[in-house]
C-alpha positions as CSV (number, residue, x, y, z in Angstrom):
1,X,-3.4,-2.4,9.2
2,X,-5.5,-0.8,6.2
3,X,-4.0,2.7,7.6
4,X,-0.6,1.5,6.6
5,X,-1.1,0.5,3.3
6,X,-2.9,3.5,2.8
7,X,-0.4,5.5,4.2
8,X,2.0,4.0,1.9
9,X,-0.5,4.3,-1.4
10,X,-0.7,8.1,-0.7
11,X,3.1,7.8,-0.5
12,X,3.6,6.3,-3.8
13,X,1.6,8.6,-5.4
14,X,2.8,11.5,-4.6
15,X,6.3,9.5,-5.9
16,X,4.8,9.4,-9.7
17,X,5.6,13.2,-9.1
18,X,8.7,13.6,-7.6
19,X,12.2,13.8,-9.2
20,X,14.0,10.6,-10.0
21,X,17.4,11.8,-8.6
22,X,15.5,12.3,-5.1
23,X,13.1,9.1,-5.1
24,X,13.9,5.6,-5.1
25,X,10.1,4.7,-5.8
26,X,10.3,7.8,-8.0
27,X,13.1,6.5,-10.2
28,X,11.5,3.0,-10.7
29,X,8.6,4.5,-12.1
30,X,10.4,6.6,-14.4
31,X,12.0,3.4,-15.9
32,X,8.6,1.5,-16.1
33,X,6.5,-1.8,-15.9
34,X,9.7,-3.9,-16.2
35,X,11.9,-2.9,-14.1
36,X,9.1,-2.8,-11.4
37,X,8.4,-6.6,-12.4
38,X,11.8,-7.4,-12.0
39,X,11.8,-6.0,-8.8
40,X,8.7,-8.0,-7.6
41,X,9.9,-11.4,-9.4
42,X,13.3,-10.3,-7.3
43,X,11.8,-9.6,-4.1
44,X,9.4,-12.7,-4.7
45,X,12.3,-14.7,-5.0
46,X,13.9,-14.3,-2.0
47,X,11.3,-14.2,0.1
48,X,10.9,-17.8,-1.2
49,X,15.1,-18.2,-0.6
50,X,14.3,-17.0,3.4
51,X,11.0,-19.1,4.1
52,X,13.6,-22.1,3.1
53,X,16.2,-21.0,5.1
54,X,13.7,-21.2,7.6
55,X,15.0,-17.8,9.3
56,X,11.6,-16.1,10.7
57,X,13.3,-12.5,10.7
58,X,14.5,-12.5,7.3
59,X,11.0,-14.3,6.2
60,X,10.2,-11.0,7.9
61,X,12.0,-8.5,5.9
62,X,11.9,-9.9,2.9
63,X,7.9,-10.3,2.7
64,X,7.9,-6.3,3.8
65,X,10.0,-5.6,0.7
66,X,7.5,-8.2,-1.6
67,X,4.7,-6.2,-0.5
68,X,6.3,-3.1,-1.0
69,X,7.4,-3.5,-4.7
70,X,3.6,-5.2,-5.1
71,X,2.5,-2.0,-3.9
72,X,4.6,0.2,-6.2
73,X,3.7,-1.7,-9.0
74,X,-0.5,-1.4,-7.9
75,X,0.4,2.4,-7.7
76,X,1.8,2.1,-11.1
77,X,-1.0,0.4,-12.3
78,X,-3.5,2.7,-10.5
79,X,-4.8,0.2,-8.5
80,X,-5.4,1.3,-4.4
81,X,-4.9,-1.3,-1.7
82,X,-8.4,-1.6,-1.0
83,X,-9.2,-3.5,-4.2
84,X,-6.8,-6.1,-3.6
85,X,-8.6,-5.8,0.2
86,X,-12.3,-5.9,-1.0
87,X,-11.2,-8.8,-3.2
88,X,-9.8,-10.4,-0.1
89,X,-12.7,-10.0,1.7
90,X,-15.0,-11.6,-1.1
91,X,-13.2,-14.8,-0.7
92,X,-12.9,-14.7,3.3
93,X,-15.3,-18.0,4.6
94,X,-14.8,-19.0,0.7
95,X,-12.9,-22.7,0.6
96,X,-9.9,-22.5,-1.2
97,X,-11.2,-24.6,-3.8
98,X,-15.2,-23.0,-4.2
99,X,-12.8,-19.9,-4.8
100,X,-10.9,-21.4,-7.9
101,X,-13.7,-23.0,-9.2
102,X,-15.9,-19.6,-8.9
103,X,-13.0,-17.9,-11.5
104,X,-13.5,-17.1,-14.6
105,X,-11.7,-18.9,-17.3
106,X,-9.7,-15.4,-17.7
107,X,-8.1,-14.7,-14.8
């Protein structure tokens, strides 16, 4: 799976490059951290609409767009996938609540 997202990461940097007119990703860069927030509050949101409409398909599609703006906005943020995957594996065997108590009041 890693050789997707990575994939995709090389994808949406080369994007930061391209012309506006000819990119989607592109053109969201171009106008900034908001509307790439709006997109991921948007695409957050109905994923959330979907899982309570209980339709596994459109849970589906909807999480593959999440993950996609998430990604766009990581890109943006010159973050690659595999910090958000080494950070994943730090908390795998972790419980859920050792984890939160092991943050720092900061993040």
């Amino acid at each position: 799976m890693s050789d997707i997202l990575d994939r995709l990461a090389q994808t949406l940097e080369a994007r930061k490059q391209a012309d506006p007119q000819s990119s989607y990703v592109a053109k969201l860069y171009a106008k900034g951290l908001d509307a790439i927030l709006k997109k991921v509050a948007e695409e957050a949101a109905e994923t959330i609409m979907a899982a309570k409409d209980g339709e596994r398909d459109k849970i589906v599609y909807e999480t593959a767009d999440l993950w996609f703006h998430s990604m766009v906005l990581l890109a943006q943020q010159g973050i690659h996938p595999d910090e958000i995957l080494n950070e994943l594996a730090r908390r795998e065997g972790l419980s859920g609540l050792a984890e939160r108590a092991s943050r720092k009041e900061d993040i």
